[in-house]
KOLBA-598898 format. One line per 2 residues: number of its first residue (from 1); their letters; for each residue x, y, z negated of C-alpha. Coordinates in steps of 0.001 Angstrom, whole numbers. Example, Ala and Ser with C-alpha at 12.3 -4.5 7.8 and 13.67 -1.06 7.14 Angstrom:
2
1) as) 12300 -4500 -7800 ~ 13670 -1060 -7140
***
This chain:
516
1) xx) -2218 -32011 44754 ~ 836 -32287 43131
3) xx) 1275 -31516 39395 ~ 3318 -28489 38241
5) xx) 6190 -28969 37487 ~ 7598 -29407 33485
7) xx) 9847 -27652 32429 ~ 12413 -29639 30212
9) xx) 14621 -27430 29455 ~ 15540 -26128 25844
11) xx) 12624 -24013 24544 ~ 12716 -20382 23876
13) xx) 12702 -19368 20804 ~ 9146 -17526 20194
15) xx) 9557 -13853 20353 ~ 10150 -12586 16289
17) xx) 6989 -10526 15749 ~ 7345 -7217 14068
19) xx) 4566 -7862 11521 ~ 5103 -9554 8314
21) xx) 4497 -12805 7094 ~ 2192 -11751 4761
23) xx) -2053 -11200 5205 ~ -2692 -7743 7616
25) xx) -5843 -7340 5396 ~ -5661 -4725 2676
27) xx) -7760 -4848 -350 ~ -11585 -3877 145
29) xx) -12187 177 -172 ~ -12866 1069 -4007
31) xx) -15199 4231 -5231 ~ -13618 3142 -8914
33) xx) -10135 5349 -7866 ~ -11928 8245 -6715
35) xx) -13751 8861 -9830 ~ -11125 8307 -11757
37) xx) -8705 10955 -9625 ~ -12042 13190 -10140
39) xx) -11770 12894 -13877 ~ -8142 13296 -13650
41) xx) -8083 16725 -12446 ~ -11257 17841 -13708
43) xx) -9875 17121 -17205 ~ -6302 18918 -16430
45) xx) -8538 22257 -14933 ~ -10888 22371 -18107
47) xx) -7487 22416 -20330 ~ -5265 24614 -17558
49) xx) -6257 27855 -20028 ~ -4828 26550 -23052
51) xx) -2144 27902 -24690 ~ 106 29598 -22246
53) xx) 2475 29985 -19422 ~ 5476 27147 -19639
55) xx) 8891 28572 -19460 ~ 9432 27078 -15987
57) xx) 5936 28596 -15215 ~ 7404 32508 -16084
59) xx) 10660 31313 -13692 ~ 8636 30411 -11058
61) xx) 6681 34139 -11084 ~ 9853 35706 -11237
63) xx) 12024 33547 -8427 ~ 8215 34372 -6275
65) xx) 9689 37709 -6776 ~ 12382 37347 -5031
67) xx) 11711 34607 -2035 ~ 14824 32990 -715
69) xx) 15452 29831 1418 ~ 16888 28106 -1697
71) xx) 17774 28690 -5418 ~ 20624 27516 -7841
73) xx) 18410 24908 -9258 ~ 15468 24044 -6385
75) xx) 14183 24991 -3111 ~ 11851 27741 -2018
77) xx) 8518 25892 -2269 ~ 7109 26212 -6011
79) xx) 8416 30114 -6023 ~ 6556 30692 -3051
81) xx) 3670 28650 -4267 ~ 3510 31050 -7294
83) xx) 3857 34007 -5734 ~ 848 33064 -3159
85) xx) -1410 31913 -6438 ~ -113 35266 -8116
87) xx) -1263 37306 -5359 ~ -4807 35744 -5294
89) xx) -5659 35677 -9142 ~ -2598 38257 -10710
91) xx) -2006 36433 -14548 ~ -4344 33930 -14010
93) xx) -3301 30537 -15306 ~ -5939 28284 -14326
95) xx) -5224 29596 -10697 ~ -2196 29320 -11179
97) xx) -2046 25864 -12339 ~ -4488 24562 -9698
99) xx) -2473 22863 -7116 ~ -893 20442 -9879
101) xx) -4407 19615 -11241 ~ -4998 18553 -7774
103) xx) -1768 16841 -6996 ~ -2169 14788 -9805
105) xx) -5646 13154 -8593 ~ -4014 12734 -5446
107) xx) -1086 10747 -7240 ~ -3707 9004 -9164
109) xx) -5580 7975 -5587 ~ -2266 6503 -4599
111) xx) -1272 4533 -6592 ~ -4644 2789 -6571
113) xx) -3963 2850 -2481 ~ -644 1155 -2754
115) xx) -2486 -1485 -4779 ~ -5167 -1856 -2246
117) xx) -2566 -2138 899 ~ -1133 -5123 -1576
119) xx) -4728 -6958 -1484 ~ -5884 -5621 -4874
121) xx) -9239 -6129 -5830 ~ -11789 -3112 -6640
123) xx) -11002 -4232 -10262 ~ -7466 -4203 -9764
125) xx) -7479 -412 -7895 ~ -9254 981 -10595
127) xx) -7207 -443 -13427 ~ -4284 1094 -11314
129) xx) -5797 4466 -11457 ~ -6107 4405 -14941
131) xx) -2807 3152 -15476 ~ -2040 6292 -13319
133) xx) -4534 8806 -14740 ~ -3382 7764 -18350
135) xx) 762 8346 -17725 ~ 2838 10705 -19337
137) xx) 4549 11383 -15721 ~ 912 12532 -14375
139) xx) -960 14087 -17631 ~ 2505 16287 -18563
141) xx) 3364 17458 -14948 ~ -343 17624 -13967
143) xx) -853 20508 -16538 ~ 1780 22454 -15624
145) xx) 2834 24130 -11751 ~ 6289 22475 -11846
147) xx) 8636 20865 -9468 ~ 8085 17478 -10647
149) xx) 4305 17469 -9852 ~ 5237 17799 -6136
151) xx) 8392 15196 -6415 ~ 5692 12762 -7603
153) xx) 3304 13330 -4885 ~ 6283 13471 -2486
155) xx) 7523 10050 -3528 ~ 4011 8083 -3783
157) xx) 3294 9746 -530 ~ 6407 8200 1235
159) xx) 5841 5050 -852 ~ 2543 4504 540
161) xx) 3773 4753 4003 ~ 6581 1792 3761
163) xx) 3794 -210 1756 ~ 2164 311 4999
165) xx) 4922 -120 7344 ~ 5785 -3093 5901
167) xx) 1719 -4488 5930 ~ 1363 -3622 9430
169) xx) 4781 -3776 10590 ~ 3776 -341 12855
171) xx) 6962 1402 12518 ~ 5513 4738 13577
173) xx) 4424 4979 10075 ~ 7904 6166 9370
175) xx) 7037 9377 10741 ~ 4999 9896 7508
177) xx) 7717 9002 5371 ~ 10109 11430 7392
179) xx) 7883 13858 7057 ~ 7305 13808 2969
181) xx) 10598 13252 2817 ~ 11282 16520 4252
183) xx) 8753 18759 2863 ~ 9840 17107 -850
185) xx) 13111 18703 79 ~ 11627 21843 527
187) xx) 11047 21532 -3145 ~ 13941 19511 -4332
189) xx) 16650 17638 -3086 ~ 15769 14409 -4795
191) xx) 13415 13186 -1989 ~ 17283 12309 -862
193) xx) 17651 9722 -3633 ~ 14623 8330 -2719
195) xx) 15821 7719 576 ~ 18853 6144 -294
197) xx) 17150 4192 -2594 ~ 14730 2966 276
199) xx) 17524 2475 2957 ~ 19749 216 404
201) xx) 16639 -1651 -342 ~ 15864 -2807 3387
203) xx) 19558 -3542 3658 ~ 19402 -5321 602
205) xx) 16282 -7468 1138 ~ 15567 -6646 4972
207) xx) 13833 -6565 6819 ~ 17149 -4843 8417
209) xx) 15655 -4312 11625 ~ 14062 -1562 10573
211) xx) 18046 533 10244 ~ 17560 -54 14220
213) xx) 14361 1122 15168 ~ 13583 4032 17393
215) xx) 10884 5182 15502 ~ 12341 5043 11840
217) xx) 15668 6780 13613 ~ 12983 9075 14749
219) xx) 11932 10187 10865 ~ 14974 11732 10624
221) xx) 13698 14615 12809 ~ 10700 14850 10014
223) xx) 13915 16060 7832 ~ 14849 18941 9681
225) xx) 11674 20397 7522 ~ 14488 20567 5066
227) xx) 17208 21669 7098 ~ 16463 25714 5668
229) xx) 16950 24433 1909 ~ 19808 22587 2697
231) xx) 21843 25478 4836 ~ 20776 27463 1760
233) xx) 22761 25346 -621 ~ 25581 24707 2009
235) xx) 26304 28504 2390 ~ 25896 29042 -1523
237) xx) 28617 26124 -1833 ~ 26033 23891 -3413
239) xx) 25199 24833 -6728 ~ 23034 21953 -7048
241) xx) 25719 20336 -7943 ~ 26834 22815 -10541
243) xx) 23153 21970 -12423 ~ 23224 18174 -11938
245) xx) 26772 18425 -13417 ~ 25351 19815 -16288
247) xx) 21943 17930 -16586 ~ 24473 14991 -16583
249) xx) 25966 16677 -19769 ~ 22470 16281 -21902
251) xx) 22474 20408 -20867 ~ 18987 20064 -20002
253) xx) 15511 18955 -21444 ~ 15414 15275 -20705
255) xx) 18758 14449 -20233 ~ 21636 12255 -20734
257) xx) 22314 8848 -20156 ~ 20857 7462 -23642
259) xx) 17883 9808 -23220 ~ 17283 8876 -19459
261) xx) 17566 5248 -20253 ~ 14641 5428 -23627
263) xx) 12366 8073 -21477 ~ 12041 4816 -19112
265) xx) 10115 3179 -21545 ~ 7290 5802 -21980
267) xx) 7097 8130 -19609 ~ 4435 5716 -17842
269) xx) 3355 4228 -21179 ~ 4388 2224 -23719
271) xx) 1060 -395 -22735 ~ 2300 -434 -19102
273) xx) 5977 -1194 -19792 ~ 5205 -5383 -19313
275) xx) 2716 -4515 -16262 ~ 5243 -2664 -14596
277) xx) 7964 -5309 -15187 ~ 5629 -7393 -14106
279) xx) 5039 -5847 -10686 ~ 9198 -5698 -10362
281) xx) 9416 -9141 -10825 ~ 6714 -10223 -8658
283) xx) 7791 -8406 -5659 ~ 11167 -9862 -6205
285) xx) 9683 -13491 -6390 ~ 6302 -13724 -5057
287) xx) 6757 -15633 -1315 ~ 3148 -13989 53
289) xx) 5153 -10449 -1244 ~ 8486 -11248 527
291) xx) 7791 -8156 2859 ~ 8055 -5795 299
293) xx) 10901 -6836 -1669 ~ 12932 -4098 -139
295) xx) 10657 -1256 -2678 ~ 11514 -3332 -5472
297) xx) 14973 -2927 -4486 ~ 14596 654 -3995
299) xx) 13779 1440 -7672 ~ 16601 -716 -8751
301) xx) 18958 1023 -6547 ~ 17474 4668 -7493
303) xx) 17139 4097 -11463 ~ 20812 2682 -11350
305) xx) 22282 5802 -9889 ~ 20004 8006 -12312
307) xx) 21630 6059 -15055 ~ 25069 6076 -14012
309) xx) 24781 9545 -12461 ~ 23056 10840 -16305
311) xx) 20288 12245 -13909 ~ 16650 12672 -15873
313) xx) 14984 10004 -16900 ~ 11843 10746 -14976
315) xx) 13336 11103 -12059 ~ 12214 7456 -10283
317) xx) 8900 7583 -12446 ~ 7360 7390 -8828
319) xx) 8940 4254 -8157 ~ 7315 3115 -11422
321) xx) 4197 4016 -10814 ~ 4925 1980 -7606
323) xx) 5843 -1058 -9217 ~ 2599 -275 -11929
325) xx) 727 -374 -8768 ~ 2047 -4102 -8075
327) xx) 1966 -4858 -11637 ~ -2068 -3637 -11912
329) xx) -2804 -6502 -9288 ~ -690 -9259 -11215
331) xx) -2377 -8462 -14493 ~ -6099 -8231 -13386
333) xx) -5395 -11752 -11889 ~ -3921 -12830 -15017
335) xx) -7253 -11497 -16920 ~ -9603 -13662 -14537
337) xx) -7798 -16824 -15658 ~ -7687 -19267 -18603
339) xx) -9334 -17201 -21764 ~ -10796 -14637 -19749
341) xx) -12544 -12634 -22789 ~ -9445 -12937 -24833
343) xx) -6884 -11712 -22072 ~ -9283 -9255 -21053
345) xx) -10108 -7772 -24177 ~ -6418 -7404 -24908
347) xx) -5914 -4930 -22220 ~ -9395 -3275 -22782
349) xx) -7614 -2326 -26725 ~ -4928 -1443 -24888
351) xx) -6308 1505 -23880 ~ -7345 3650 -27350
353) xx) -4363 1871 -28713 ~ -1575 3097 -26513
355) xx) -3359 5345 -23504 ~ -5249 7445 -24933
357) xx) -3065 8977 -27627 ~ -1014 10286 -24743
359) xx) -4304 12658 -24026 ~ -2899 14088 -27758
361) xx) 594 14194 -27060 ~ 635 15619 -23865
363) xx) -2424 17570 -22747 ~ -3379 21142 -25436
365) xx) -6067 19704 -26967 ~ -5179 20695 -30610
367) xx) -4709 24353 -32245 ~ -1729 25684 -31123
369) xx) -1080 26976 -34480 ~ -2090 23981 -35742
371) xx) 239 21733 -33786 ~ 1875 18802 -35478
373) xx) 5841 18523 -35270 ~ 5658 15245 -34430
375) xx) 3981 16086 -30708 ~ 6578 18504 -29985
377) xx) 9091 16105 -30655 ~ 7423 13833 -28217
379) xx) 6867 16255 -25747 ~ 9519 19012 -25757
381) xx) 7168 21252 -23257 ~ 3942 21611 -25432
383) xx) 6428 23692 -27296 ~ 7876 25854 -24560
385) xx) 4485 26877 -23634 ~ 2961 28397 -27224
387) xx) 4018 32022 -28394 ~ 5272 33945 -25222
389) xx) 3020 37204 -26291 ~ 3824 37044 -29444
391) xx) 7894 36674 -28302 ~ 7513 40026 -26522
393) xx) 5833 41487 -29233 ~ 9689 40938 -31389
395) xx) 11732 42264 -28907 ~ 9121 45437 -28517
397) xx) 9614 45727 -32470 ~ 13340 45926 -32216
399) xx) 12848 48364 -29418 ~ 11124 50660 -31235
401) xx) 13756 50713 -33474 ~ 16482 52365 -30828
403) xx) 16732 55600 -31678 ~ 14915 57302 -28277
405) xx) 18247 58205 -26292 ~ 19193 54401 -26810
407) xx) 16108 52899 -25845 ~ 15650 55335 -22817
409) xx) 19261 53461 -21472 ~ 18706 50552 -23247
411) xx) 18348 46705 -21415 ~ 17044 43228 -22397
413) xx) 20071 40073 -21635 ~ 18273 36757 -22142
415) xx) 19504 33804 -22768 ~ 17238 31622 -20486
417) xx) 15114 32199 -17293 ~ 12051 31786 -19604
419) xx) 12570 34050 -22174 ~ 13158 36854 -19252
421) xx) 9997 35809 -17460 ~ 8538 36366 -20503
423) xx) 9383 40157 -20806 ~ 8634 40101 -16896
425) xx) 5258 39177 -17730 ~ 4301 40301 -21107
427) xx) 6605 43219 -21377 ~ 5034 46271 -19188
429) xx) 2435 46664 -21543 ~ 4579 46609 -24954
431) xx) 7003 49306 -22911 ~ 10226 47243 -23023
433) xx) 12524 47786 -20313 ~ 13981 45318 -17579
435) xx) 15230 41890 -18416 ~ 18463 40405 -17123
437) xx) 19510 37032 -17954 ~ 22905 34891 -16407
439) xx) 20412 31658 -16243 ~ 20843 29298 -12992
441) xx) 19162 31924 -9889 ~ 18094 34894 -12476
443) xx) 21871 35811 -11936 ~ 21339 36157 -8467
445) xx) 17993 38474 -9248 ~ 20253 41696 -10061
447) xx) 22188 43332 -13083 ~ 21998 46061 -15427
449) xx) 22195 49758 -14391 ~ 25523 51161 -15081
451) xx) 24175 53043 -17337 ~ 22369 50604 -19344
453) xx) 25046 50017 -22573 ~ 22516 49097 -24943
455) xx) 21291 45541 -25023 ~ 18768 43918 -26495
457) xx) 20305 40196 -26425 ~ 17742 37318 -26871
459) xx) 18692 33217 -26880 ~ 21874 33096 -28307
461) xx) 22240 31720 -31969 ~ 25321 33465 -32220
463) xx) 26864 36703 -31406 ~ 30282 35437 -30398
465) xx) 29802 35264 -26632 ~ 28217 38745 -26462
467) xx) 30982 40822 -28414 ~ 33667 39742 -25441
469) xx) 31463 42570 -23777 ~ 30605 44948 -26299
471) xx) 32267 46733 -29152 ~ 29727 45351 -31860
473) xx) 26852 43456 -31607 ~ 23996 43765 -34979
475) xx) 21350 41308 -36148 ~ 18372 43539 -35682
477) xx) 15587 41097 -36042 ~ 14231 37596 -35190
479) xx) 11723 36359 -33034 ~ 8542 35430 -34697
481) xx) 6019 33541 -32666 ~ 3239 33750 -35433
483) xx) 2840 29756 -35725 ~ 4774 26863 -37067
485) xx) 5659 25779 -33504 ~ 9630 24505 -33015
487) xx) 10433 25423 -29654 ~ 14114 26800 -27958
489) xx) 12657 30718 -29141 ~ 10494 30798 -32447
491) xx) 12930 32262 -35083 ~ 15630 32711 -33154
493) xx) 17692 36088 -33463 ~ 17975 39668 -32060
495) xx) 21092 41438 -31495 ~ 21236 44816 -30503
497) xx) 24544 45316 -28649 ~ 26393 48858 -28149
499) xx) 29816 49970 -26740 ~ 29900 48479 -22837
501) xx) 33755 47483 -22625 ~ 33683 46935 -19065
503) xx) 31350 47576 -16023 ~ 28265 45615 -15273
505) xx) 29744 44856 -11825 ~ 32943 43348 -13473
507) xx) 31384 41182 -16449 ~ 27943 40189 -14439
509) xx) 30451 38736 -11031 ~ 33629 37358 -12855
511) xx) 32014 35849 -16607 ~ 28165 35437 -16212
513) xx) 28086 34190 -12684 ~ 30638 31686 -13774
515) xx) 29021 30452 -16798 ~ 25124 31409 -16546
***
């Protein structure tokens, strides 16, 4: 028999895999997250009652009210979402404030799972929780029904799914990060940011095969969830843009560059800053983490166009939970080497010393009329939710007032969405009329009567803008919210406006659409 023949010819090159260099083996499955998601949103229930309805919250009722495809400033899913929770429990906040409670456990759950799919130990996955549990980004929005709790569950969502696309190197996992991509949008448009934070980062640090494949081409169709939003905005002329124009401004809580930039430093924590720096660095430099440069990439990419952009500071707090995730398994391997007790016990004081005042600052766990200055100027929203009642209750004293053909004809203009979601909610039962306000989509939500020419004006310090429409405008009283609380509203002053110089139709489509 003859031996077979050898081939001597040049070699092929072996066929490039599609997996990653790195081990396939997540971390082993930890009970340590799910308790502490449990605790998470257990805690953010038991306080849901406390105090009151945010000013975003009252927006939210009212833009239920009227359902659209899209609004100035977001997309149809929160309005919708309140109007559904408003239907099953009418005024109820807890109810209302629910879904966030619950989103925020599952943020909390993965960020411990992105750990895991990086080979973190059950020590390391719970210390990620907490990490998570215990940041301003998931405590503040996890309280409140707000856009930003489902942008963070968005983004941590999709980020879990390129974790694992890049483990596994199954592409078909981009269908999941098509498909939070899209539903984010549904909510906001930033999901987009996160994509072009995510597509610059595999360009950047590859692997760049992935721009070619049929499957993460194949996400794209996942977007088309977002397609109604987006026709919304394109037929409206995009008046996004109008409201990122002005959050770039500092027009906005949270805004501006200088703000944007500082907020970076807390809005995990001010213990977690070196962990996540840690986790950036290590993803950028670690060989066994070469896979997964292209996330740390991403948040460079994103939080560089926030910056430069003036976009809000929290807007790629996702991405830093992300990298908190990474950082959680560097520092719990740090802690199991060279003075263990020492290292250790310097992140277990860590925790009272730096986490667990942010339970204070953030979450209503002190007397509203007992509420320090100092935690309102940490956390601008504690104030916007204390005093609403108590706001309607001034403008029903001034209404009073009108003599009774006045206050039969008579109209509330607001300043902000808030304060008229206020008298939306609160007013009915102190017998104040309609409110009307100019504020992002409230303009959209309808105008005075023709016949309404006295106003009740609310939210402006001064009178100046409000006599271009009437004859004379009079201080007629000031808003007292019954505690020492310094938020946008408490103090502020009343006008009572008379002498319509023009018709409603005129001022409300050629001045307040303009400017509201």
């Amino acid at each position: 028999m003859s031996e077979p023949a050898v081939d001597t010819a040049r070699p092929h090159p072996p066929e490039r895999s599609a997996r990653p260099e790195v081990s396939p083996e997540p971390g082993p499955r930890a009970v340590g997250p799910v308790v502490v998601a449990a605790i998470t949103s257990v805690t953010l229930l038991l306080l849901a009652g406390r105090y009151g309805y945010h000013r975003d919250e009252l927006y939210f009722l009212l833009a239920g009210r009227h359902l659209d495809w899209g609004y100035v400033d977001q997309g149809p899913l929160v309005p919708a979402l309140a109007r559904l929770l408003d239907m099953i429990a009418p005024d109820n906040l807890v109810v209302l404030r629910t879904p966030s409670a619950m989103m925020a456990g599952g943020a909390v759950l993965l960020v411990a799972a992105i750990a895991r799919e990086l080979g973190a130990g059950r020590a390391a996955q719970t210390f990620a929780a907490v990490l998570a549990a215990l940041s301003g980004i998931v405590l503040a929005n996890g309280h409140l029904l707000s856009t930003t709790t489902v942008d963070l569950l968005v983004w941590l969502a999709a980020a879990w799914c390129v974790v694992r696309l890049l483990r596994t190197g199954d592409t078909r996992w981009a269908l999941g990060i098509g498909l939070a991509l899209g539903v984010g949008m549904l909510n906001k448009v930033l999901p987009a940011l996160l994509a072009v934070g995510l597509i610059a980062g595999v360009a950047i640090a590859g692997p760049r095969r992935l721009l070619r494949d049929r499957w993460v081409l194949a996400a794209g169709i996942a977007a088309l969830l977002a397609a109604p939003n987006l026709i919304w905005q394109a037929v409206h002329g995009f008046p996004q843009l109008g409201v990122a124009a002005s959050i770039a401004d500092g027009d906005s809580s949270y805004s501006g560059r200088l703000d944007a930039f500082i907020l970076h430093f807390v809005i995990i924590s001010p213990y977690a800053v070196p962990i996540w720096i840690a986790g950036f660095v290590a993803l950028l430099r670690r060989p066994q983490w070469r896979a997964y440069r292209a996330v740390g990439w991403s948040w460079l990419v994103v939080v560089v166009v926030v910056l430069v952009a003036g976009g809000k500071g929290y807007y790629d707090a996702p991405l830093m939970l992300v990298l908190t995730a990474v950082g959680a398994v560097v520092t719990t391997a740090w802690a199991s080497h060279g003075s263990v007790w020492l290292r250790r016990g310097l992140l277990a004081a860590g925790v009272p010393l730096f986490l667990l005042p942010s339970i204070v600052l953030l979450l209503p766990v002190l007397p509203a009329e007992r509420l320090p200055a100092f935690v309102v100027d940490v956390n601008y929203d504690a104030g916007e939710t204390i005093g609403w009642p108590a706001f309607a209750d001034s403008l029903a004293a001034v209404h009073r007032g009108l003599p009774p053909e006045e206050r039969a004809r008579a109209v509330i203009l607001t300043g902000n969405y808030g304060e008229a979601g206020a008298v939306a909610r609160y007013g009915p039962a102190r017998g104040l009329p309609v409110a009307y306000s100019g504020h992002n989509s409230m303009v959209d939500f309808g105008r005075p009567p023709a016949e309404a020419d006295v106003v009740i004006a609310v939210g402006w310090e001064r009178p100046d803008p409000l006599t271009a429409w009437f004859d004379a405008c009079a201080l007629a009283g000031r808003v007292d919210q019954r505690v020492e609380v310094d938020n946008d509203e408490n103090g502020g002053p009343i006008y009572v406006c008379r002498g319509l110089r023009r018709p409603w139709a005129q001022i409300w489509d050629t001045e307040v659409r303009r400017t509201g």
